[in-house]
Biopython code that builds the backbone (N, CA, C, O; Angstrom):
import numpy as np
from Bio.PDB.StructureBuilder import StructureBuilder

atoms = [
    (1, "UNK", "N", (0.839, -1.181, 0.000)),
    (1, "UNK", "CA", (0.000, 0.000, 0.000)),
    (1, "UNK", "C", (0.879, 1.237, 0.000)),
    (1, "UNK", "O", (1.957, 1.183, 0.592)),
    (2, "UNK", "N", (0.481, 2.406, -0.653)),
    (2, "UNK", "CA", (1.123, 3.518, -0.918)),
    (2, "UNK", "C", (0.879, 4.621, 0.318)),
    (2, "UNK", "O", (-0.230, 5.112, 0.527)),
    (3, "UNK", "N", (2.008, 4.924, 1.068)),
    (3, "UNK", "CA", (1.201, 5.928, 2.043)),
    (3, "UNK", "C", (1.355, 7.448, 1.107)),
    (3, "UNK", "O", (2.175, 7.781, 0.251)),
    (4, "UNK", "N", (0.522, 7.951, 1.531)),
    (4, "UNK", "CA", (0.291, 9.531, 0.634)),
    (4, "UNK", "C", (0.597, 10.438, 1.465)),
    (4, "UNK", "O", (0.415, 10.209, 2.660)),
    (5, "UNK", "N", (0.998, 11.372, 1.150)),
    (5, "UNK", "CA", (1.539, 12.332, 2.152)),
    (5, "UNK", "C", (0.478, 13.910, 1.319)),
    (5, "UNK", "O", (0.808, 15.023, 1.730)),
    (6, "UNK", "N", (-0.642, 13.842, 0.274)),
    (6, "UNK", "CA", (-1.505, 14.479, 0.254)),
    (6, "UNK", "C", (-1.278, 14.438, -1.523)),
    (6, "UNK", "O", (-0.241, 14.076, -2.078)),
    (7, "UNK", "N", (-2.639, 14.949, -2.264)),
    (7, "UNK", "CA", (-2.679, 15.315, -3.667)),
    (7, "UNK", "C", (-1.093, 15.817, -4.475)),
    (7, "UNK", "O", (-0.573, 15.410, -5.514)),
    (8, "UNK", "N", (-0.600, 16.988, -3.352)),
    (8, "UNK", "CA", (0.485, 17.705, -4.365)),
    (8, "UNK", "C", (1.511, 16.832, -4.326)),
    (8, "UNK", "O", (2.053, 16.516, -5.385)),
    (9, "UNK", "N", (1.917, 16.338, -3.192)),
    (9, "UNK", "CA", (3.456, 15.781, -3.384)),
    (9, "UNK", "C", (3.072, 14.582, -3.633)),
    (9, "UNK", "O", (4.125, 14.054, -3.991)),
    (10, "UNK", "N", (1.960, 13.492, -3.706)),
    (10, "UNK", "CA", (1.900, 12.243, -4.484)),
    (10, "UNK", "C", (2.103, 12.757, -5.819)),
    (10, "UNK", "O", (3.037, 12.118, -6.303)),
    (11, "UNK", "N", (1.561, 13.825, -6.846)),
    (11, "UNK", "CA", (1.566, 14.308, -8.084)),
    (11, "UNK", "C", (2.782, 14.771, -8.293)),
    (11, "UNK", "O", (3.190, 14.809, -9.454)),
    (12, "UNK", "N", (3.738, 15.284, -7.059)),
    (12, "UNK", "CA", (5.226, 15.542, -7.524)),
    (12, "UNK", "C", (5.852, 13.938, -8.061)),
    (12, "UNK", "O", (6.432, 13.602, -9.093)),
    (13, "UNK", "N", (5.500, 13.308, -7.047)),
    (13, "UNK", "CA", (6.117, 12.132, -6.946)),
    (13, "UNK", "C", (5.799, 11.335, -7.896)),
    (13, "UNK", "O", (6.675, 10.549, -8.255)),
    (14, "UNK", "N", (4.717, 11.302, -8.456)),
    (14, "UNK", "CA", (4.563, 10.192, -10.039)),
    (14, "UNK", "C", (5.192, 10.866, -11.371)),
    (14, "UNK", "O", (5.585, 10.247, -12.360)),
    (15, "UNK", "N", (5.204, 12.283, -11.181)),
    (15, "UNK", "CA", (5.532, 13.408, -12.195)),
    (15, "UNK", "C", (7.316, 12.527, -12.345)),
    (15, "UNK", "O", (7.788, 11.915, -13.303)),
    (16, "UNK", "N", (7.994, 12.859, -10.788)),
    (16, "UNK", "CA", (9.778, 12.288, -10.827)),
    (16, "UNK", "C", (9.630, 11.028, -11.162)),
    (16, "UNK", "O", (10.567, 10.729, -11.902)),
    (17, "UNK", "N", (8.932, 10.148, -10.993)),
    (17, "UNK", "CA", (8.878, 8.579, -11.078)),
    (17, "UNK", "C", (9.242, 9.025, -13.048)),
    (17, "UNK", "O", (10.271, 9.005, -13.724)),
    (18, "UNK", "N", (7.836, 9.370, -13.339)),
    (18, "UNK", "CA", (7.725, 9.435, -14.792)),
    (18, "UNK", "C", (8.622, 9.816, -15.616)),
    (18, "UNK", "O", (8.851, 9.155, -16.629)),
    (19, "UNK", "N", (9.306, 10.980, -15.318)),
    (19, "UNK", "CA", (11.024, 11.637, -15.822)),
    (19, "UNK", "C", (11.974, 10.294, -15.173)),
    (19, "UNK", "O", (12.983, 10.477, -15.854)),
    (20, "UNK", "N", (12.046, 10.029, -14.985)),
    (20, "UNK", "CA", (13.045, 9.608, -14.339)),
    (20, "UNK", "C", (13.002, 7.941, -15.595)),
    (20, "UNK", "O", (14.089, 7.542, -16.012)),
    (21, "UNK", "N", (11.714, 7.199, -16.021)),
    (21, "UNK", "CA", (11.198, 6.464, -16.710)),
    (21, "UNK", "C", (11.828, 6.399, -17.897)),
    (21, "UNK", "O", (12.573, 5.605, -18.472)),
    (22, "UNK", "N", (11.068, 8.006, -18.231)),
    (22, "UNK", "CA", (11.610, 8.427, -19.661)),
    (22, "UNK", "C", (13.020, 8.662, -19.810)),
    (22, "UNK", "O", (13.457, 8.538, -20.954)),
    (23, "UNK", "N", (14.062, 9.065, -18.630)),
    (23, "UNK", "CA", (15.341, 9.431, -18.853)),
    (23, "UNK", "C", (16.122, 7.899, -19.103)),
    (23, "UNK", "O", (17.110, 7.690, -19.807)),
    (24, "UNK", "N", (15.292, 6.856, -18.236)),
    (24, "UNK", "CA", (15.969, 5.453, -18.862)),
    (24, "UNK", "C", (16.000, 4.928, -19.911)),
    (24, "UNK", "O", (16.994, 4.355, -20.357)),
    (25, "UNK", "N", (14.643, 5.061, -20.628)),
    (25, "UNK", "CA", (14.848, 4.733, -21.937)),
    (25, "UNK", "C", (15.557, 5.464, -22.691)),
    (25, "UNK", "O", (16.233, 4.780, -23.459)),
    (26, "UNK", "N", (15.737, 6.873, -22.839)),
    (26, "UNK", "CA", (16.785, 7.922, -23.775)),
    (26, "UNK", "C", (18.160, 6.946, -23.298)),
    (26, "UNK", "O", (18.939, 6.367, -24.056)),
    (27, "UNK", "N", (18.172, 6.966, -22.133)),
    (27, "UNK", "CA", (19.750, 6.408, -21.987)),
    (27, "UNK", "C", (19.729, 5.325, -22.506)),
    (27, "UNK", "O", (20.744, 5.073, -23.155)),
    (28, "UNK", "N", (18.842, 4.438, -22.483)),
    (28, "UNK", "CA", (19.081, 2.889, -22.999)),
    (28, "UNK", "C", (19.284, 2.636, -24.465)),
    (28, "UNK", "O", (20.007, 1.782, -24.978)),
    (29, "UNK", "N", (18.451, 3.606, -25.097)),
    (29, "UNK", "CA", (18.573, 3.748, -26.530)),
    (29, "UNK", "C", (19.737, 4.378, -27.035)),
    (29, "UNK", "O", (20.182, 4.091, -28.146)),
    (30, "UNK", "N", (20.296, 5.277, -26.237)),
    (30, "UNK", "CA", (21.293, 5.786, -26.634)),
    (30, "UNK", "C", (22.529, 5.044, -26.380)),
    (30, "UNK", "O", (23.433, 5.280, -27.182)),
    (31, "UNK", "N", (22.776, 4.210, -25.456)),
    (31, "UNK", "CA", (23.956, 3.176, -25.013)),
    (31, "UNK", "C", (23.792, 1.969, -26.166)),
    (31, "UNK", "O", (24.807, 1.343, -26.472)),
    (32, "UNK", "N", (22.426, 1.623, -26.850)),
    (32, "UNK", "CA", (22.471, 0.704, -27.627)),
    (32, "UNK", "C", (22.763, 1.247, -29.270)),
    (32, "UNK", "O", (22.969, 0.559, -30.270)),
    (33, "UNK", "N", (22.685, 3.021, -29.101)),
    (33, "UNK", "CA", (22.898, 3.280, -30.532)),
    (33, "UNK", "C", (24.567, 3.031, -30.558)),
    (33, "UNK", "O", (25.059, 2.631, -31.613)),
    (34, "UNK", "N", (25.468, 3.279, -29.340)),
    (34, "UNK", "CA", (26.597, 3.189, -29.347)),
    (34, "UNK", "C", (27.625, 2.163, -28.867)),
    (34, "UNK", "O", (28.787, 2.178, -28.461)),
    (35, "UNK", "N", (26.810, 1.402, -29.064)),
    (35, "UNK", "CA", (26.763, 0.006, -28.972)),
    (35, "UNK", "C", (27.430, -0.804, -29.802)),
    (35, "UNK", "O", (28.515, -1.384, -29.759)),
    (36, "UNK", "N", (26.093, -0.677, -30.961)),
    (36, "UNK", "CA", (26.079, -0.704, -32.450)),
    (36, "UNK", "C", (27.314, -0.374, -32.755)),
    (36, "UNK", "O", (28.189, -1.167, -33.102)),
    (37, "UNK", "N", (27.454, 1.103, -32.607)),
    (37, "UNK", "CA", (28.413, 1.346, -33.516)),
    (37, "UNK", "C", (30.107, 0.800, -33.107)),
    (37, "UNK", "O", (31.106, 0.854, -33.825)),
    (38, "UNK", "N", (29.968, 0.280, -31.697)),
    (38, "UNK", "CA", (31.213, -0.139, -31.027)),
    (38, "UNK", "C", (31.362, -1.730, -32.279)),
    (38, "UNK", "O", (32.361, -1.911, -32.975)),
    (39, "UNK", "N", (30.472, -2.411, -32.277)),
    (39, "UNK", "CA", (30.344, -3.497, -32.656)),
    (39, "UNK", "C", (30.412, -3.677, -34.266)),
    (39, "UNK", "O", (30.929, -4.726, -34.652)),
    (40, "UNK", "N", (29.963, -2.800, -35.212)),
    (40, "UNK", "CA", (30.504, -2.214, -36.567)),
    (40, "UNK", "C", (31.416, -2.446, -36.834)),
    (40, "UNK", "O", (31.981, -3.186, -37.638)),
    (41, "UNK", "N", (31.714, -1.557, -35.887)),
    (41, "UNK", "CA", (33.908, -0.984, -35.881)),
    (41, "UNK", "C", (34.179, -2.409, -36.111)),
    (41, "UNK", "O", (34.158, -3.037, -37.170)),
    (42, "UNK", "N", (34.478, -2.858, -34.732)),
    (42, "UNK", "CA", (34.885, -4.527, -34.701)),
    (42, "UNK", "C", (35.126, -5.460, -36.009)),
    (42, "UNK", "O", (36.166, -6.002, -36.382)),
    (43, "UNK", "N", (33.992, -5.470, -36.513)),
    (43, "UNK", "CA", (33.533, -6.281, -37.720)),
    (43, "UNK", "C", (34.655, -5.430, -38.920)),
    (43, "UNK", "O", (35.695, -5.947, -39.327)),
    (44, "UNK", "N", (34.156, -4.039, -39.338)),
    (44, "UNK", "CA", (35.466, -3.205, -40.119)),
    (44, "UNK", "C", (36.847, -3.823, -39.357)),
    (44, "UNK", "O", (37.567, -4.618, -39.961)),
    (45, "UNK", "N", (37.056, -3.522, -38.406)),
    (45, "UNK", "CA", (38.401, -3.993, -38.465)),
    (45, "UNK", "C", (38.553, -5.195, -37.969)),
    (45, "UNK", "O", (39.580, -5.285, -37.297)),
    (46, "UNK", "N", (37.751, -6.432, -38.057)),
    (46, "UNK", "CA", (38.759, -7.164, -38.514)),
    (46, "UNK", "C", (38.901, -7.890, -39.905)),
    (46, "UNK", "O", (39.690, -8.769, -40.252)),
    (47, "UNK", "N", (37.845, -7.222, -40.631)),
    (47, "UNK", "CA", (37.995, -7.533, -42.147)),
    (47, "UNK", "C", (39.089, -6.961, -42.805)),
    (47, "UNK", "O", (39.656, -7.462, -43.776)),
    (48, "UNK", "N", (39.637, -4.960, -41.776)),
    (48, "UNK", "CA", (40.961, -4.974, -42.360)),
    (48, "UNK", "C", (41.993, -5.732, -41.986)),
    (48, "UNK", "O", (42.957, -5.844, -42.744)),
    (49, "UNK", "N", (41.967, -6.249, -40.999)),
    (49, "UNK", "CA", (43.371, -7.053, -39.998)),
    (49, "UNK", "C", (43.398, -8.675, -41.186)),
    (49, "UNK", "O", (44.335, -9.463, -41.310)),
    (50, "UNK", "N", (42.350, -8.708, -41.725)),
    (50, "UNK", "CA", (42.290, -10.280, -42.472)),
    (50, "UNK", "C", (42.991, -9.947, -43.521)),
    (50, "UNK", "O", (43.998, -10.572, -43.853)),
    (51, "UNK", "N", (42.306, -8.411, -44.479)),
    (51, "UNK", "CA", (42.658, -8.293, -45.745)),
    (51, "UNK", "C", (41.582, -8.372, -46.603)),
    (51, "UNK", "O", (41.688, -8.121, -47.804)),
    (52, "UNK", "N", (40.359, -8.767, -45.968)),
    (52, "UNK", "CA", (39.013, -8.741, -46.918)),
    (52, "UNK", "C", (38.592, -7.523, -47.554)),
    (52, "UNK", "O", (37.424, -7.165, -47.402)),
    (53, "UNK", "N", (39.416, -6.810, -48.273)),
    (53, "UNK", "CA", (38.837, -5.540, -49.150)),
    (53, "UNK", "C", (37.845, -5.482, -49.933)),
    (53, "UNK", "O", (37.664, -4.298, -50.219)),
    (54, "UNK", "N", (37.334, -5.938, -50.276)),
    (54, "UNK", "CA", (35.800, -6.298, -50.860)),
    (54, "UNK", "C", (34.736, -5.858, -50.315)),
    (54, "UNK", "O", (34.054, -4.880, -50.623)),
    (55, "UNK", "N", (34.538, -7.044, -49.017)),
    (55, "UNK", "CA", (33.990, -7.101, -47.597)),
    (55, "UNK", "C", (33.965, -5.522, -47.306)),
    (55, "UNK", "O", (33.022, -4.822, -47.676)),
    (56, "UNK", "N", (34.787, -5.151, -46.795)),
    (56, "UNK", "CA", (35.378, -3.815, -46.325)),
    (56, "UNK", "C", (34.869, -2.705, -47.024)),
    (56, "UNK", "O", (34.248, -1.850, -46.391)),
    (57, "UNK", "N", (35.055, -2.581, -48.348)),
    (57, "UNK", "CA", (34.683, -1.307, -49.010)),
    (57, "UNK", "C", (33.296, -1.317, -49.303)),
    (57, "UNK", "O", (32.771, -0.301, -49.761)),
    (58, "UNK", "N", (32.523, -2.535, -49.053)),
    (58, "UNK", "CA", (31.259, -2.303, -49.255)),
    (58, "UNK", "C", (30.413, -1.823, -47.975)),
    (58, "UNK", "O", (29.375, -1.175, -48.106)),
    (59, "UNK", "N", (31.043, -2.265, -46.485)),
    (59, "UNK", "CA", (30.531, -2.186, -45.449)),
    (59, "UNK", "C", (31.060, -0.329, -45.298)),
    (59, "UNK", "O", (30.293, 0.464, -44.752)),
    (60, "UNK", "N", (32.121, 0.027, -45.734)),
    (60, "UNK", "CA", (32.549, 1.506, -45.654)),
    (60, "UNK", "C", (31.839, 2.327, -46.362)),
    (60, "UNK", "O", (31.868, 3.513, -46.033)),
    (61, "UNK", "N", (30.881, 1.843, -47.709)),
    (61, "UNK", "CA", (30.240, 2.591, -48.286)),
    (61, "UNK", "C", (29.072, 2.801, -48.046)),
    (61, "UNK", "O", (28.361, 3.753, -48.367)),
    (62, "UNK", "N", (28.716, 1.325, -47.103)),
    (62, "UNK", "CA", (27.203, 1.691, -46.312)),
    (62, "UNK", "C", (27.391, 3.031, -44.918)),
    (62, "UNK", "O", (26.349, 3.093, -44.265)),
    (63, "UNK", "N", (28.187, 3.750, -44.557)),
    (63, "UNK", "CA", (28.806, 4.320, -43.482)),
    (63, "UNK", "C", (28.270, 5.801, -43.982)),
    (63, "UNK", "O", (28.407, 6.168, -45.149)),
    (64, "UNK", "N", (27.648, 6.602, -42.967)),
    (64, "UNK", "CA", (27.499, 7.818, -43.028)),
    (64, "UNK", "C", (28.727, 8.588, -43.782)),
    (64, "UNK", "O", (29.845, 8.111, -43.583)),
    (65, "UNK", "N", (28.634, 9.649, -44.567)),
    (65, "UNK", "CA", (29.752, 10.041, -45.214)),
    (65, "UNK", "C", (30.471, 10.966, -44.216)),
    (65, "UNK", "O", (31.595, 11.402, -44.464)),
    (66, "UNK", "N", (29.801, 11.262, -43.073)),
    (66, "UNK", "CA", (30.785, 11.966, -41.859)),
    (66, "UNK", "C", (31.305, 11.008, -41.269)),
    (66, "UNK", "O", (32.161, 11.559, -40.576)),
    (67, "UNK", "N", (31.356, 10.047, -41.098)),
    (67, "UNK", "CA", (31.955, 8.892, -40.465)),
    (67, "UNK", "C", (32.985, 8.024, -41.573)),
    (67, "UNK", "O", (33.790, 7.304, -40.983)),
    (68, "UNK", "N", (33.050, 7.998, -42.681)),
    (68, "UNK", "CA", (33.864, 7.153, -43.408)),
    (68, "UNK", "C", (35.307, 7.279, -43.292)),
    (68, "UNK", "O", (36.092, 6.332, -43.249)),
    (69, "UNK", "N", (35.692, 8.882, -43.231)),
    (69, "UNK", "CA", (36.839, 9.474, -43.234)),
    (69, "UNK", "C", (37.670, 8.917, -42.469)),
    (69, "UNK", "O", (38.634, 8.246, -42.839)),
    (70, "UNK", "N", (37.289, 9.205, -41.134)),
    (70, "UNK", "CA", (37.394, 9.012, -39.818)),
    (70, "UNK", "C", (37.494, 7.721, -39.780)),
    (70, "UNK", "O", (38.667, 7.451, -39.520)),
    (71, "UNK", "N", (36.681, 6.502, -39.942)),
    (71, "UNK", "CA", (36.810, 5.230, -40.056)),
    (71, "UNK", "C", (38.410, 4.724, -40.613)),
    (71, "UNK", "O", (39.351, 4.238, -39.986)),
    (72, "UNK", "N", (38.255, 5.060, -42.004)),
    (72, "UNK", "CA", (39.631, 4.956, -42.752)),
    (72, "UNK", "C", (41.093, 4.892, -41.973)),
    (72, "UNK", "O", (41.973, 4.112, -41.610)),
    (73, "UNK", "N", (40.737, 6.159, -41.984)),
    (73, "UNK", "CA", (41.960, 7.055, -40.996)),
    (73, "UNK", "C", (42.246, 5.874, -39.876)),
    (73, "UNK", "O", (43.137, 5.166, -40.344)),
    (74, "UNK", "N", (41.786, 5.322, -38.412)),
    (74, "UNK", "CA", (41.908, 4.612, -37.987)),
    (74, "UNK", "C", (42.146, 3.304, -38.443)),
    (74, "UNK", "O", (42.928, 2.601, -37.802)),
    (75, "UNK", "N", (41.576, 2.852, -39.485)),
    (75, "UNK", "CA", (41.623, 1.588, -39.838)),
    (75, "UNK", "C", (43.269, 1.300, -40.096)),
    (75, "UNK", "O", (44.191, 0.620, -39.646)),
    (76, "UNK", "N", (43.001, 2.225, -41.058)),
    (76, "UNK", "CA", (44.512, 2.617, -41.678)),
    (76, "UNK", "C", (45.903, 2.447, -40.438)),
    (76, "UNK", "O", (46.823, 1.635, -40.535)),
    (77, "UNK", "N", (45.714, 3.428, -39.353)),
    (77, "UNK", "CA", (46.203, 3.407, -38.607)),
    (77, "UNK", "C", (46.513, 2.089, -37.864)),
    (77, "UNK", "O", (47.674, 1.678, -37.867)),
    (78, "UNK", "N", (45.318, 1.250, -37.085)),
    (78, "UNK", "CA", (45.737, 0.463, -36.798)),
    (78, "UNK", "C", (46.115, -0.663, -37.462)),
    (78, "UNK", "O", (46.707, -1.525, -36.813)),
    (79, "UNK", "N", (45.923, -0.817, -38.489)),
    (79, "UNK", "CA", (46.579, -1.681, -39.573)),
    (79, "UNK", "C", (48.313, -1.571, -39.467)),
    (79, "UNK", "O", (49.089, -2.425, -39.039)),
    (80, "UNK", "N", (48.598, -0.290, -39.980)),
    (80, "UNK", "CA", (49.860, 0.197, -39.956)),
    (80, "UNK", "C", (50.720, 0.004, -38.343)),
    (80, "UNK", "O", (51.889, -0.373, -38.433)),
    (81, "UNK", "N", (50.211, 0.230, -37.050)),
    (81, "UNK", "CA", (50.704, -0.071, -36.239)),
    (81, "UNK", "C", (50.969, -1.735, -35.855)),
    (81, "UNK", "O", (51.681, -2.118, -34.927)),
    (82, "UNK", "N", (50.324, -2.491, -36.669)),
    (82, "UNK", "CA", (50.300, -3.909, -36.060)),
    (82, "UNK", "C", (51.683, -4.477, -37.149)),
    (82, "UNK", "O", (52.458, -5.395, -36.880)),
    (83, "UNK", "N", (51.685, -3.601, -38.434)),
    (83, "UNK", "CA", (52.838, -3.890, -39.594)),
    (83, "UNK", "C", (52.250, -4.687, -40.602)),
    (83, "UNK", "O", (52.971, -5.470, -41.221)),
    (84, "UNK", "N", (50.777, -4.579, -40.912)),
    (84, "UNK", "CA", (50.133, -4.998, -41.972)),
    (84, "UNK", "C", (49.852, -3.718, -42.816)),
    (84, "UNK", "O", (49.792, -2.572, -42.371)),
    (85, "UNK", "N", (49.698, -4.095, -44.063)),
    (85, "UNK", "CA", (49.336, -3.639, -45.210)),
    (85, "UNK", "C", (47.788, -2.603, -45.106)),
    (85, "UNK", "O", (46.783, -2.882, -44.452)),
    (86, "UNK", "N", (47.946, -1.757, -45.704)),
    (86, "UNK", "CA", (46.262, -1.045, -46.066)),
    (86, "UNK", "C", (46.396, -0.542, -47.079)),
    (86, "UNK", "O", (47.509, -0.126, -47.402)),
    (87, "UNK", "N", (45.430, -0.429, -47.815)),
    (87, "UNK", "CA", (45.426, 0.336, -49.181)),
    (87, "UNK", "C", (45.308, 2.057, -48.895)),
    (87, "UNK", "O", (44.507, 2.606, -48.139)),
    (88, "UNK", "N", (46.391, 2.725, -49.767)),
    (88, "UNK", "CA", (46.010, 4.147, -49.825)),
    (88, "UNK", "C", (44.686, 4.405, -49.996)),
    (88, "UNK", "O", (43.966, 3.934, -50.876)),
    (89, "UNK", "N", (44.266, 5.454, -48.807)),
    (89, "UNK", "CA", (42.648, 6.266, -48.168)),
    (89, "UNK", "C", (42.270, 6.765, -49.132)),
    (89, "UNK", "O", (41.041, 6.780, -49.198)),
    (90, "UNK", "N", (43.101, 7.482, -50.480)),
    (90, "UNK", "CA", (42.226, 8.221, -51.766)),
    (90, "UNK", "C", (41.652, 6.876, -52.615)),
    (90, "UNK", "O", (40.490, 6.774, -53.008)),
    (91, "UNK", "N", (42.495, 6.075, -52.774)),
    (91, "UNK", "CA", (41.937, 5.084, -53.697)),
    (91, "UNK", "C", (40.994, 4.466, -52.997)),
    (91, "UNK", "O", (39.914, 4.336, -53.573)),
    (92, "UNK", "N", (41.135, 3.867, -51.455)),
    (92, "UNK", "CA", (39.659, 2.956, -50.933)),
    (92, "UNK", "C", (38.683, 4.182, -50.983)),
    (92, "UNK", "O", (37.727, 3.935, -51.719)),
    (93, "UNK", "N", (38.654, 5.011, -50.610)),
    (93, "UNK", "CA", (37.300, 6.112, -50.557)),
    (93, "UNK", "C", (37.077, 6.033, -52.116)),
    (93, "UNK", "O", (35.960, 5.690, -52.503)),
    (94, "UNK", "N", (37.973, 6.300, -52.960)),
    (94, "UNK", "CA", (37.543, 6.436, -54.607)),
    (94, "UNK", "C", (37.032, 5.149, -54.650)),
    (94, "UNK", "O", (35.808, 5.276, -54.597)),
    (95, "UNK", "N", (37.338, 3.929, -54.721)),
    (95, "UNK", "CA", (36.797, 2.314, -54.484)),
    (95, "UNK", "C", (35.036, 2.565, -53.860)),
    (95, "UNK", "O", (34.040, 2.756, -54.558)),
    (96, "UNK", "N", (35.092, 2.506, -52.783)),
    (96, "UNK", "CA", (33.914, 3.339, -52.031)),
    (96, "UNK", "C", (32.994, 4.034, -52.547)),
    (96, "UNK", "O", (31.815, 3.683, -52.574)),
    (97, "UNK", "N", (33.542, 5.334, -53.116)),
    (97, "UNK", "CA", (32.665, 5.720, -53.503)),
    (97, "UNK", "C", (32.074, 5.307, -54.844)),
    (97, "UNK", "O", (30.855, 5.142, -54.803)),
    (98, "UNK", "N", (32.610, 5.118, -55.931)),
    (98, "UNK", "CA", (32.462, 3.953, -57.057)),
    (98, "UNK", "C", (31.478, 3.014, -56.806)),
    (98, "UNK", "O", (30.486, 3.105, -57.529)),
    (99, "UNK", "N", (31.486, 1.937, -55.787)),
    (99, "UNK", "CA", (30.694, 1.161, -55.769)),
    (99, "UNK", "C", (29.339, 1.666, -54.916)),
    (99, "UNK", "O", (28.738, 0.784, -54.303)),
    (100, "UNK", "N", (28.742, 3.268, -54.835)),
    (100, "UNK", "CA", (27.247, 3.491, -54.738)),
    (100, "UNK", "C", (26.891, 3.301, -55.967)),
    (100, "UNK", "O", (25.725, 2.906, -55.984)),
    (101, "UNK", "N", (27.342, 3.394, -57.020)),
    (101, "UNK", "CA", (26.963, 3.709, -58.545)),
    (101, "UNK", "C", (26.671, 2.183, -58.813)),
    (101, "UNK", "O", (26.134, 1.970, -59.901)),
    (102, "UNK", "N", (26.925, 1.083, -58.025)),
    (102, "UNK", "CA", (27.146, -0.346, -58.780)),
    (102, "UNK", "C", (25.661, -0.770, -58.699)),
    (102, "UNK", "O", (25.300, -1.850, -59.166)),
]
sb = StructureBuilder()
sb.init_structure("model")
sb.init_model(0)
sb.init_chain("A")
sb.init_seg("    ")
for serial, (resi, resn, name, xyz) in enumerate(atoms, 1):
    if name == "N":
        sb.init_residue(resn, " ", resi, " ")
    sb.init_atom(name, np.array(xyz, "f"), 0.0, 1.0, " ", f" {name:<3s}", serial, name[0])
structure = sb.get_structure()
């Protein structure tokens, strides 16, 4: 049973319950949009760490075009730090971009 302490502050109190509801789901949705994108990455790199360029430039061309750059750039990077191979960033983005047209 609920003890009430009168009309206003039970109505404060379902009002905070209710924000407080809605602030979980924004957060939950938002931890799972970045989630996603933690888990993307993953998949991109380890198709570059294999060498699957195919794979790769098609999953890079599905990629927001504010995000591709940036993708690259890292990929690239950690490729290069481990002492594997990557293809020059003008030609995979030119690759990339080429295959929206396919």
């Amino acid at each position: 049973m609920k003890t009430s302490f009168g009309e206003y502050f039970d109505n404060q109190h379902d009002a905070i319950v209710k924000a407080m509801q809605d602030k979980n789901k924004q957060l939950n949705v938002e931890w799972m949009e970045a989630y996603e994108k933690r888990e993307h990455l993953k998949i991109l790199q380890r198709h570059a760490l294999n060498y699957n360029w195919g794979v790769l430039r098609k999953m890079i061309a599905e990629l927001p075009d504010h995000r591709r750059g940036d993708t690259l750039e890292m990929l690239k990077k950690t490729n290069n730090d481990l002492g594997k191979v990557f293809p020059d960033i003008q030609w995979f983005q030119k690759r990339a971009d080429e295959s929206k047209h396919i």
